[in-house]
C-alpha positions in Angstrom: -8.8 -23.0 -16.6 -11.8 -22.6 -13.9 -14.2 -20.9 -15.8 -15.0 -17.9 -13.4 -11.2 -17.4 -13.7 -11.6 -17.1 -18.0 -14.4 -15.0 -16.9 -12.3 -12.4 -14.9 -9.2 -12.7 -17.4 -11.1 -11.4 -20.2 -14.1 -9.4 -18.7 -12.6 -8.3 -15.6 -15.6 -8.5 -13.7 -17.4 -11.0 -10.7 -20.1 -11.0 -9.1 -19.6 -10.8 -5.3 -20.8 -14.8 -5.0 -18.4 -15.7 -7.6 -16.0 -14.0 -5.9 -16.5 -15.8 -2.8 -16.3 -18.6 -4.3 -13.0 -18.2 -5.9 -11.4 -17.5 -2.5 -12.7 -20.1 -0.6 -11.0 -22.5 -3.5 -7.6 -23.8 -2.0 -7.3 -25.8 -5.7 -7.5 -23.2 -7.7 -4.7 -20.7 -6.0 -1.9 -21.7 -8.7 -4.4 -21.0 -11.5 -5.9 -17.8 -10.3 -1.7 -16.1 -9.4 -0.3 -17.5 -12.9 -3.9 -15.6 -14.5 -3.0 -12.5 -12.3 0.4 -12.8 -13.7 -0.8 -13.1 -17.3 -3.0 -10.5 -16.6 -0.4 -7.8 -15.1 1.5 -8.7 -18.0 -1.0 -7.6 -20.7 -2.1 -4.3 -19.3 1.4 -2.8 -17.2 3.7 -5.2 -19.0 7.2 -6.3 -16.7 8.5 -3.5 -15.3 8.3 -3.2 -11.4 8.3 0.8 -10.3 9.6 1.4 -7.4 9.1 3.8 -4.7 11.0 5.5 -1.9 9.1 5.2 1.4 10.1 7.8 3.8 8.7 6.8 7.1 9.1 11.0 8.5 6.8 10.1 11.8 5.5 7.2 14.1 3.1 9.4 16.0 -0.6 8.6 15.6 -3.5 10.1 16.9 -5.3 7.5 16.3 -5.6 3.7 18.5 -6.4 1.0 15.5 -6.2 -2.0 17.5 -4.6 -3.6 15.0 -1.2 -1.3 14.8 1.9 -1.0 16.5 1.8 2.7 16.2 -1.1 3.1 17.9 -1.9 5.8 20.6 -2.1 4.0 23.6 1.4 2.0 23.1 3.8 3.3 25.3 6.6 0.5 24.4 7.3 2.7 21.3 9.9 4.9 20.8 8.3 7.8 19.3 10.2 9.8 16.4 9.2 12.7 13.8 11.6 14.0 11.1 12.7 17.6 10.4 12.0 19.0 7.4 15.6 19.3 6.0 16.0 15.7 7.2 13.4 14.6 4.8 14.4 16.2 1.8 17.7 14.9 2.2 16.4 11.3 2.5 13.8 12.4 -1.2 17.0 13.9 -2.5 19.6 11.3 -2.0 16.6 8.3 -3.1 16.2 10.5 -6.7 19.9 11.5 -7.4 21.9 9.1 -5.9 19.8 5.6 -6.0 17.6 6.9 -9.1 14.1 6.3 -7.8 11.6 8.1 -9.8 8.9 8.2 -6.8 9.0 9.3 -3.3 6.4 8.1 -0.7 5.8 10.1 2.6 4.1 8.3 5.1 3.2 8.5 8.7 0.9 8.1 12.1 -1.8 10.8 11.8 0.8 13.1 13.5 -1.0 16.8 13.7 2.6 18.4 13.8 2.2 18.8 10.8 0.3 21.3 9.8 -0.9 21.7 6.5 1.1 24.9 6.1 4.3 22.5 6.8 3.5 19.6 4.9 3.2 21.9 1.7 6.5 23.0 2.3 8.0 19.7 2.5 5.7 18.7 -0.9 7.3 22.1 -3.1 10.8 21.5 -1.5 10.6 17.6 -3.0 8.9 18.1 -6.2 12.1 20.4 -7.1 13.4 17.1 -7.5 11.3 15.9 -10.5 9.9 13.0 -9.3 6.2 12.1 -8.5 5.0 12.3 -4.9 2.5 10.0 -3.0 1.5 10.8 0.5 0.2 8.1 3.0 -0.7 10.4 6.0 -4.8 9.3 7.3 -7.6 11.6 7.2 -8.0 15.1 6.2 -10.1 17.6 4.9 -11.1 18.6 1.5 -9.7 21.7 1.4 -6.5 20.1 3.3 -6.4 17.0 0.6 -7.0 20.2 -2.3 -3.7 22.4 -0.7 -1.7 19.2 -0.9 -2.3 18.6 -4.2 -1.7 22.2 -5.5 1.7 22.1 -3.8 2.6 19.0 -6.1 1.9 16.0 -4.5 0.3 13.7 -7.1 -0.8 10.6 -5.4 -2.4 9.7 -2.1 -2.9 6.5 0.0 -5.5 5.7 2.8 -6.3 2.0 3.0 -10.2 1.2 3.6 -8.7 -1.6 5.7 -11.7 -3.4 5.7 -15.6 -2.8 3.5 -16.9 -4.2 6.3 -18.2 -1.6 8.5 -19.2 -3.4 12.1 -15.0 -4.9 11.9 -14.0 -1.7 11.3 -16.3 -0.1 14.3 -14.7 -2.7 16.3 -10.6 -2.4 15.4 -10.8 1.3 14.6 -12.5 2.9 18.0 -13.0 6.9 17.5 -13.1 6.3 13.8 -15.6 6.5 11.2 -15.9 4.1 7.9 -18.4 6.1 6.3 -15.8 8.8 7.5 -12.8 7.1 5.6 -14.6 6.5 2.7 -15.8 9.9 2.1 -11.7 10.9 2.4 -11.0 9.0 -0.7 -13.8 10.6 -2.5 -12.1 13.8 -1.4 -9.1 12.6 -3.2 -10.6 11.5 -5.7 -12.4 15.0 -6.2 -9.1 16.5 -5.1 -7.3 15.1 -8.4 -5.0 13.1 -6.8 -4.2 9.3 -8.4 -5.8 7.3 -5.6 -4.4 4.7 -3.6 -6.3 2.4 -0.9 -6.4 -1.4 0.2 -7.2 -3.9 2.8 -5.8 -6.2 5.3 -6.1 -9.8 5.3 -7.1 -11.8 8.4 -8.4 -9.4 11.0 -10.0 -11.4 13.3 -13.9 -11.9 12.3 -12.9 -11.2 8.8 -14.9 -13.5 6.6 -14.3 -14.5 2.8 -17.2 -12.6 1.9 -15.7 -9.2 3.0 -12.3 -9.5 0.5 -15.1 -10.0 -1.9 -16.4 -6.8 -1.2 -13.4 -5.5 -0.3 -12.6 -5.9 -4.4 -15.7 -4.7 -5.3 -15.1 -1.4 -3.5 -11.8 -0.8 -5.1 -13.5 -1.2 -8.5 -16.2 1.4 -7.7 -13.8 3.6 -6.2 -11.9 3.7 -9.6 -8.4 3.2 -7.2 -5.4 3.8 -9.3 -3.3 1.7 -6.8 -4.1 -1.1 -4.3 -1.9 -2.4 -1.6 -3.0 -5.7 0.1 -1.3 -6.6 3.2 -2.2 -10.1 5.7 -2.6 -8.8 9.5 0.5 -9.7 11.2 -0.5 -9.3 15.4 1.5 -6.6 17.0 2.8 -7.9 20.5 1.5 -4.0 21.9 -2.1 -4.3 20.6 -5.0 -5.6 21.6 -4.7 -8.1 19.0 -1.9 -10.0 20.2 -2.9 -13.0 20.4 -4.7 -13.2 17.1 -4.2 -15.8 14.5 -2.9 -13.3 11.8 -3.5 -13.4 8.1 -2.3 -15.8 5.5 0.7 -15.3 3.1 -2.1 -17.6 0.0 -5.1 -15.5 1.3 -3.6 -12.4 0.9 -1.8 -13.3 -2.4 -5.5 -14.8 -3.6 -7.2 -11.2 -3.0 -4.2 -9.5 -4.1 -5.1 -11.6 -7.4 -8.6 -11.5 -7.8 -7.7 -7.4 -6.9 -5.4 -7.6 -10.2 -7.9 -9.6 -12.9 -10.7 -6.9 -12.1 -8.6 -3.8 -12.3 -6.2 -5.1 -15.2 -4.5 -1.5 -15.3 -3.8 -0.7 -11.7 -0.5 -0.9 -9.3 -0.5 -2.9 -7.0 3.0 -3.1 -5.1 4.1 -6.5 -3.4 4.2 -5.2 0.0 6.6 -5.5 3.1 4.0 -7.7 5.3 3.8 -10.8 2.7 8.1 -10.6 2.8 7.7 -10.4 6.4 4.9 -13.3 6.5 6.6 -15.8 4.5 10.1 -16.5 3.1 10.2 -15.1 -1.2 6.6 -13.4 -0.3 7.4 -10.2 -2.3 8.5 -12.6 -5.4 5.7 -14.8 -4.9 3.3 -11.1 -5.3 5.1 -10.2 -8.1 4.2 -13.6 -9.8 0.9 -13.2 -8.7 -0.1 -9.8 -10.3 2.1 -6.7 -8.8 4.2 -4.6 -10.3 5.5 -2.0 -7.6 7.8 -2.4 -5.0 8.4 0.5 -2.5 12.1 0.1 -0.7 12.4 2.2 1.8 14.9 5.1 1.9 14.4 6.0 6.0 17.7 6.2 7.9 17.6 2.6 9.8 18.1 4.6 13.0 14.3 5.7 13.3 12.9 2.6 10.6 13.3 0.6 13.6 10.7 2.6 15.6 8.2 2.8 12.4 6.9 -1.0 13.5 2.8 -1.3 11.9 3.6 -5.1 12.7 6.5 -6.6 14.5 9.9 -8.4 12.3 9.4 -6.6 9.2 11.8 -7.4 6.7 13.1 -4.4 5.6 14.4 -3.1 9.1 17.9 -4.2 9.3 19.2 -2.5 6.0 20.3 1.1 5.0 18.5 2.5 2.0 21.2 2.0 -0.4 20.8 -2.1 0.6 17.0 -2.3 0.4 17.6 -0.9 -3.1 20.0 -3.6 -4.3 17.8 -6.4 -2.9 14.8 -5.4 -4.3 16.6 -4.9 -7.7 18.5 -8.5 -7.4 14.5 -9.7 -7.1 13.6 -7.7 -9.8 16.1 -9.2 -11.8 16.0 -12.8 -10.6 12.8 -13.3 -12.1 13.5 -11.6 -15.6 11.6 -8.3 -14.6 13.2 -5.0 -15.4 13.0 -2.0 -13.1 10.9 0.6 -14.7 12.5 3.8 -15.7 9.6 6.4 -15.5 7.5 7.6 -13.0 5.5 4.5 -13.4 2.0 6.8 -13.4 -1.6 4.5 -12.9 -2.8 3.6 -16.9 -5.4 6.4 -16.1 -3.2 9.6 -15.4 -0.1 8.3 -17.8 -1.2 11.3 -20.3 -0.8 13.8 -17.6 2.6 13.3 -16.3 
């Protein structure tokens, strides 16, 4: 084996040149997923947890030049979710298809309020499962209420550790902003999700580098890594896009140095590339999220055009992503499938 890969299976660290160097090897890729596979093995053994995504609003405040739901897209159809309607959708994913976890995610939709949102958390957390929310940039104190209701995890990619890309794709926003959110979460209590795309354009090796090298600091519980797929409604439509290997490369590297984390195979690398979930779940992950939102407004929650999970009901995504599961002698874990560093509080 490469010897910087030995290095990162059994210390688990890199330098950010050794890093670099890794991903800009093309011979190495097979090594590095089957030592990310090895890895993943060791430390979160073969189960895949799943999670129930519950896409409850499309609205955004904000104009990321790199997302469909973007504020200035008018070709959108733009939906939000009642209350009742998304407790039904937590409740039928936790008693009828047995998911553990339930993931609410959304545009930055200021509808609701904090004062709603809690609601929504106490209603669902009657239902004994773990909650994660993916819904942008708050407050402390907003982050703080969240967590007191029940929710126990939170999302919010970094999207990219380098701050003049992100000045560029994220007008109105703020990285040093962003980053000061997840040490709210973090402060918060909250098991800590973030991540990065893969391929914005002017994204250089170097930046995945210290893309991984933030996550580690960060002491993220969960990382999602995603290649940029151009949205035909965004300023980057004619872009190149990301890679299916680049993204499964960081998505490994992302693995050997936090041995413990989840990652999930996301939605983007099925979309990308024919088998791109299975080829992420040989290459490090262990979480899959199927999502649970009535097809009717799934089709209007479009990040990135053709995604693969659009044209099913929930009850299909399920059985799909357990026939992958199964196809590659995984089992479908049974618990909440906590990060290694919360399991003794849940």
């Amino acid at each position: 084996m490469n010897r910087l890969l030995q290095k990162a299976a059994a210390e688990h660290t890199l330098s950010r040149a050794e890093l670099t160097e890794l991903l800009a090897d093309d011979s190495c890729t097979e090594e590095l997923c089957a030592a990310a596979d090895a890895v993943r093995r060791k430390y979160v053994g073969d189960t895949v947890h799943l999670r129930a995504l519950i896409e409850f609003s499309n609205i955004c405040r904000n104009n990321c030049c790199y997302c469909g739901l973007r504020r200035d897209n008018k070709n959108i159809e733009r939906y939000r979710i009642d209350e009742d309607t998304i407790f039904k959708l937590a409740e039928h994913a936790a008693k009828v298809m047995g998911l553990k976890t339930v993931v609410l995610q959304s545009g930055e939709d200021m509808f609701f309020t904090t004062e709603i949102l809690c609601s929504v958390i106490r209603r669902i957390k009657t239902l004994d499962v773990a909650l994660t929310l993916s819904i942008g940039e708050k407050s402390l104190e907003e982050y703080q209420a969240y967590r007191q209701a029940g929710a126990d995890r939170f999302l919010l990619r970094i999207e990219t550790t380098d701050k003049e890309l992100y000045l560029r794709h994220d007008p109105g926003m703020s990285w040093e902003r962003r980053a000061q959110c997840l040490h709210d979460l973090k402060t918060a209590g909250f098991e800590l999700g973030s991540g990065c795309l893969v391929g914005l354009p002017g994204q250089k090796i170097e930046s995945y580098a210290d893309d991984i090298l933030f996550f580690k600091e960060i002491g993220a519980d969960m990382i999602g890594i995603g290649p940029f797929i151009p949205h035909p409604d965004t300023p980057l439509r004619n872009a190149a896009g990301g890679t299916l290997d680049m993204a499964l490369k960081v998505m490994a590297l992302t693995r050997l140095l936090l041995p413990d984390i989840n990652i999930p195979a996301t939605t983007a690398m099925e979309t990308l590339a024919p088998n791109g979930q299975r080829k992420a779940l040989q290459s490090g992950a262990n979480v899959i999220m199927p999502n649970v939102t009535l097809t009717a407004y799934r089709r209007h929650y479009e990040l990135y055009p053709g995604k693969s999970s659009t044209g099913y009901t929930p009850d299909e995504s399920l059985q799909k992503v357990k026939g992958l599961i199964a196809s590659i002698g995984r089992s479908v874990g049974r618990d909440k499938g906590a990060s290694a560093h919360f399991k003794n509080e849940k």
